[in-house]
MDAnalysis code that builds the backbone (N, CA, C; Angstrom):
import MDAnalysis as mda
import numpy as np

u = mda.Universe.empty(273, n_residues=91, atom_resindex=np.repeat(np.arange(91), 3), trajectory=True)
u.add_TopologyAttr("name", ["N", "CA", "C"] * 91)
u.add_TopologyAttr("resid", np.arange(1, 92))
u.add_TopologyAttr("resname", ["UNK", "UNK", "UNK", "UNK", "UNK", "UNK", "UNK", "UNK", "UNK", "UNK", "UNK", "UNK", "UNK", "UNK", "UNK", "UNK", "UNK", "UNK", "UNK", "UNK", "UNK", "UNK", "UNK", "UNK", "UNK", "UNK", "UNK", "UNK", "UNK", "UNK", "UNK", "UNK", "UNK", "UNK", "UNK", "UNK", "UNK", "UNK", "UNK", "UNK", "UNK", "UNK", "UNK", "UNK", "UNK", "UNK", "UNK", "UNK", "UNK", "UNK", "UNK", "UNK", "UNK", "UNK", "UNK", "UNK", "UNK", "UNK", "UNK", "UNK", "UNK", "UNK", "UNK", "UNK", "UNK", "UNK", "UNK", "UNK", "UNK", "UNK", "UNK", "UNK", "UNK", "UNK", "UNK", "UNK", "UNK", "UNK", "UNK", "UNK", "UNK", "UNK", "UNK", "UNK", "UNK", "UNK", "UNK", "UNK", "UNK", "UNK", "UNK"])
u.atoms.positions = np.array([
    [111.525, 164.735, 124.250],
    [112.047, 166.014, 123.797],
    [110.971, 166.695, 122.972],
    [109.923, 167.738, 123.434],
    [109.133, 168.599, 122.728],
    [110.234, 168.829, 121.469],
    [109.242, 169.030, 120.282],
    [109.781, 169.857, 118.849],
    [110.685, 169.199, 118.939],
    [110.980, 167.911, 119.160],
    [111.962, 166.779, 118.107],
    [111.574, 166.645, 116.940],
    [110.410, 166.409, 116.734],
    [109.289, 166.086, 115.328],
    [109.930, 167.584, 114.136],
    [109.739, 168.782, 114.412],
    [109.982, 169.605, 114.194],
    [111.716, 169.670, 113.753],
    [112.193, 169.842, 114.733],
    [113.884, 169.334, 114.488],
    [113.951, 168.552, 113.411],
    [113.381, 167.309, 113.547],
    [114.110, 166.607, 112.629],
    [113.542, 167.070, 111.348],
    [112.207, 167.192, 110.643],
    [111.773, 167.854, 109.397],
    [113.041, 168.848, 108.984],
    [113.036, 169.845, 109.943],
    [113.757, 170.848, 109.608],
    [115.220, 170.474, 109.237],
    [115.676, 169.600, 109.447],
    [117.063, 168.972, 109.365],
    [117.712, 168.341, 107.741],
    [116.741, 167.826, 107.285],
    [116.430, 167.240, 106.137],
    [117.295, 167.228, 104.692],
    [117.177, 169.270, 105.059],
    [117.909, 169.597, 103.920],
    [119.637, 169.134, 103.937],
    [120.317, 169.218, 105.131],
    [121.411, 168.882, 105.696],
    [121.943, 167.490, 105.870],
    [120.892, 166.606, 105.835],
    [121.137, 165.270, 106.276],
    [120.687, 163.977, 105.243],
    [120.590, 162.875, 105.290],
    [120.552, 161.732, 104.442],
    [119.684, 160.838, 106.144],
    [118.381, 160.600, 105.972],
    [117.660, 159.810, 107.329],
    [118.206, 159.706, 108.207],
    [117.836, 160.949, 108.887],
    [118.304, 160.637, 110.384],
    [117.260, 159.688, 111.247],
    [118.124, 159.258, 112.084],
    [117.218, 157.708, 112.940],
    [117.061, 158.909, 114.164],
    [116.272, 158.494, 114.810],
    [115.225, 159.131, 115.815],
    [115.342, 157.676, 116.681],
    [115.863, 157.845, 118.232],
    [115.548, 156.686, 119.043],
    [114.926, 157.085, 120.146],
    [113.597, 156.992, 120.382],
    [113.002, 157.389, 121.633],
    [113.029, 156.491, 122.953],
    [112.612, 156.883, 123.833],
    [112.393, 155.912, 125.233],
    [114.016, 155.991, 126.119],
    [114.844, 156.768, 125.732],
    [116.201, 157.107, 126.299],
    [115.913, 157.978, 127.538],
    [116.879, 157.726, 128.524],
    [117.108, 158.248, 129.890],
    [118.717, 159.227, 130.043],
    [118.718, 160.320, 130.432],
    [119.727, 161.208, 130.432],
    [120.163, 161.547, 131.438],
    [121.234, 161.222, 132.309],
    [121.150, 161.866, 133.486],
    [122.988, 162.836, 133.604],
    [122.478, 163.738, 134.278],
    [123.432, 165.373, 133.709],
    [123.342, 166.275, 135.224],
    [124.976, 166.722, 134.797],
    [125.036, 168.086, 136.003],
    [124.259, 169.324, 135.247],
    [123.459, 170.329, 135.433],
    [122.916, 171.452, 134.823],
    [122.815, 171.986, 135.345],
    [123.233, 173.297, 135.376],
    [123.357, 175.105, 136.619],
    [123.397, 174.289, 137.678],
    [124.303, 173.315, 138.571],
    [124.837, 173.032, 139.831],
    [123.653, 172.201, 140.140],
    [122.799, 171.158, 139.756],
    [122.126, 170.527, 139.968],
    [121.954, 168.868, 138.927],
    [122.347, 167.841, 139.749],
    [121.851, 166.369, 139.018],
    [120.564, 166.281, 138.178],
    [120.477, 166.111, 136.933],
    [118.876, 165.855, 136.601],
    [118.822, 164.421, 135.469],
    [117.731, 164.176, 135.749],
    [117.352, 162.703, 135.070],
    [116.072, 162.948, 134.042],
    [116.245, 162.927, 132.884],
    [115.304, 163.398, 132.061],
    [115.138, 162.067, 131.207],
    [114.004, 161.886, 130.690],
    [113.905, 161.096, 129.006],
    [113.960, 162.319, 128.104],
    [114.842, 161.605, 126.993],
    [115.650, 162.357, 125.961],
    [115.486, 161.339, 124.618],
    [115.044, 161.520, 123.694],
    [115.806, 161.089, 122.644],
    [117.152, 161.447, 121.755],
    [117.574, 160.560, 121.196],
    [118.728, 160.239, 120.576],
    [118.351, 160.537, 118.844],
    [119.562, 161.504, 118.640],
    [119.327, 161.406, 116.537],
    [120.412, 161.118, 116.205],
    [120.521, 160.293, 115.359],
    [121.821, 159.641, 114.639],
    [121.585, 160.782, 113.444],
    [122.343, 161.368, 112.869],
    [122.300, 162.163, 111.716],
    [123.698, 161.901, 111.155],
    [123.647, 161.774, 109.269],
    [124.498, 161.705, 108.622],
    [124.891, 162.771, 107.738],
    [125.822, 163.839, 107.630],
    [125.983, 164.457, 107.007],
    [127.059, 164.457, 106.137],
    [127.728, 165.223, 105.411],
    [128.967, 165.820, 105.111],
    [129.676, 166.946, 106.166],
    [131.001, 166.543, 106.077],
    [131.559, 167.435, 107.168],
    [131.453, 168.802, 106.657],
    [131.294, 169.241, 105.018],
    [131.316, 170.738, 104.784],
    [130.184, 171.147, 105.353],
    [129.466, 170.060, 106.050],
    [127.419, 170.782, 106.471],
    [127.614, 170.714, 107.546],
    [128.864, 170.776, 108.841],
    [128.126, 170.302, 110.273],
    [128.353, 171.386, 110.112],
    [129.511, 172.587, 110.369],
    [128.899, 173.671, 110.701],
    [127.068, 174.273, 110.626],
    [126.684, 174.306, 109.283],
    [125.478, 175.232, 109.370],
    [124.666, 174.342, 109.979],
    [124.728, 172.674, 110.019],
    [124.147, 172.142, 111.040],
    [123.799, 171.847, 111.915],
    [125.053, 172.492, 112.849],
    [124.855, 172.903, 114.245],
    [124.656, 173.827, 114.570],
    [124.727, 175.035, 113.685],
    [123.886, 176.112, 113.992],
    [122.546, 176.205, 114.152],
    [122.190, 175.549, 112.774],
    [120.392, 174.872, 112.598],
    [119.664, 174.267, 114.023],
    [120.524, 173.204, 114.790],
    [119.876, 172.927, 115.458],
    [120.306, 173.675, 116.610],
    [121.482, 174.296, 116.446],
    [121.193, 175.139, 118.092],
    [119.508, 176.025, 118.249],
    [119.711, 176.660, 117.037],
    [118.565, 177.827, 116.547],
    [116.612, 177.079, 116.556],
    [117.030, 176.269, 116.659],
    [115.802, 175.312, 116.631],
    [115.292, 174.516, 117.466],
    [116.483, 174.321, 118.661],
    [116.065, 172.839, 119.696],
    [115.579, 173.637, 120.942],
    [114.826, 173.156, 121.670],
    [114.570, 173.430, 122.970],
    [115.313, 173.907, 123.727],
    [116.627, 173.343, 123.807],
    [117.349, 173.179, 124.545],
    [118.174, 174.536, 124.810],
    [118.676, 175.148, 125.838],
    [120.175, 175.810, 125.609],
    [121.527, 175.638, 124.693],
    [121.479, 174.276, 125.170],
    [122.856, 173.403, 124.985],
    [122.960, 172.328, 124.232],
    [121.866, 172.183, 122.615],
    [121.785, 170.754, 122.635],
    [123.041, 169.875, 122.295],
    [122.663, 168.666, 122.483],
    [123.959, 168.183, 122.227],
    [124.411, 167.286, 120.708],
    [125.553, 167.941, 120.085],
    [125.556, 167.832, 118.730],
    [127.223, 167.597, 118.802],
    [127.413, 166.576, 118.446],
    [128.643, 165.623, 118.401],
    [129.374, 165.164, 116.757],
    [130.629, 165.429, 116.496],
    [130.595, 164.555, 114.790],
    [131.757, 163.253, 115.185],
    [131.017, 162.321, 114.547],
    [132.041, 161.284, 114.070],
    [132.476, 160.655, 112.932],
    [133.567, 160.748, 112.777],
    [133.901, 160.132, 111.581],
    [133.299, 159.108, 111.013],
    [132.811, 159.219, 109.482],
    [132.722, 157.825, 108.835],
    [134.045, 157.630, 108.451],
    [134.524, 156.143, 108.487],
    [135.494, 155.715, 108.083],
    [135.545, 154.484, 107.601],
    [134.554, 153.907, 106.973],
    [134.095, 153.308, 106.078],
    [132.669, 152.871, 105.880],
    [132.458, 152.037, 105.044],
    [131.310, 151.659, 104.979],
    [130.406, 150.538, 103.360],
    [129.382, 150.555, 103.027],
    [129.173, 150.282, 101.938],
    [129.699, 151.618, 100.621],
    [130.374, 151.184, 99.749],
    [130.493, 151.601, 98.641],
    [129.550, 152.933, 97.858],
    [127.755, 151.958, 97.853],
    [127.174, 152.281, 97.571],
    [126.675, 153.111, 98.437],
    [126.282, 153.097, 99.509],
    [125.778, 153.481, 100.515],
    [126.080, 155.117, 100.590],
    [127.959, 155.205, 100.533],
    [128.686, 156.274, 100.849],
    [128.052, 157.237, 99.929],
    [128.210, 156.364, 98.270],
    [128.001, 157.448, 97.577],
    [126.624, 158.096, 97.200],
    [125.770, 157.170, 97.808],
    [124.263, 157.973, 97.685],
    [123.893, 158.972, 98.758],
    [124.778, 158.404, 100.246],
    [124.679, 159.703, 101.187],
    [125.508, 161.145, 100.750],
    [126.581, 160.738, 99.816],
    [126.906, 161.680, 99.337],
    [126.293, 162.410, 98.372],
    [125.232, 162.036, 97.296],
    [124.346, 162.658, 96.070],
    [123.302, 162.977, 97.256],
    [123.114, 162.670, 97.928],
    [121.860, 162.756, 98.929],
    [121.953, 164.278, 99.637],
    [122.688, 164.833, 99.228],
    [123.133, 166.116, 100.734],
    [123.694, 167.022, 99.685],
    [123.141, 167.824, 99.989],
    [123.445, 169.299, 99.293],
    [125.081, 169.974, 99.424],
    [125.750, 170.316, 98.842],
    [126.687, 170.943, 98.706],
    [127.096, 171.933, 99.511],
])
């Protein structure tokens, strides 16, 4: 994925280390055609009050048309963990 490097810098303010997994394979219907691409993968952790402007951020920023930007619940975790991703991320 050109300007992943980029993406993710830019992300920073929004997020607590996002993991970056390269060497991934994608395969997708797009405008009426099968395609098989290498893609990387970003795990990103936010607060739910940030996905909005976060998915704006990266629509406005990724290569892509369409990138793909998904939320899942945390629903638990370390204690500590929670609450430093939480001091970690802007309001």
């Amino acid at each position: 994925m050109e300007g992943s490097s980029n993406t993710v810098q830019s992300i920073v303010v929004y997020v607590t280390v996002p993991n970056r997994e390269a060497g991934l394979e994608s395969v997708y219907l797009w405008e009426g055609k099968i395609n098989t691409d290498p893609e990387e993968l970003l795990i990103i952790k936010t607060r739910q009050s940030l996905l909005g402007a976060l998915t704006e951020h990266v629509k406005a920023n990724h290569e892509y048309d369409v990138p793909e930007v998904i939320a899942l619940p945390i629903t638990g975790g370390s204690p500590q963990y929670l609450e430093w991703l939480k001091n970690s991320t802007r309001d």
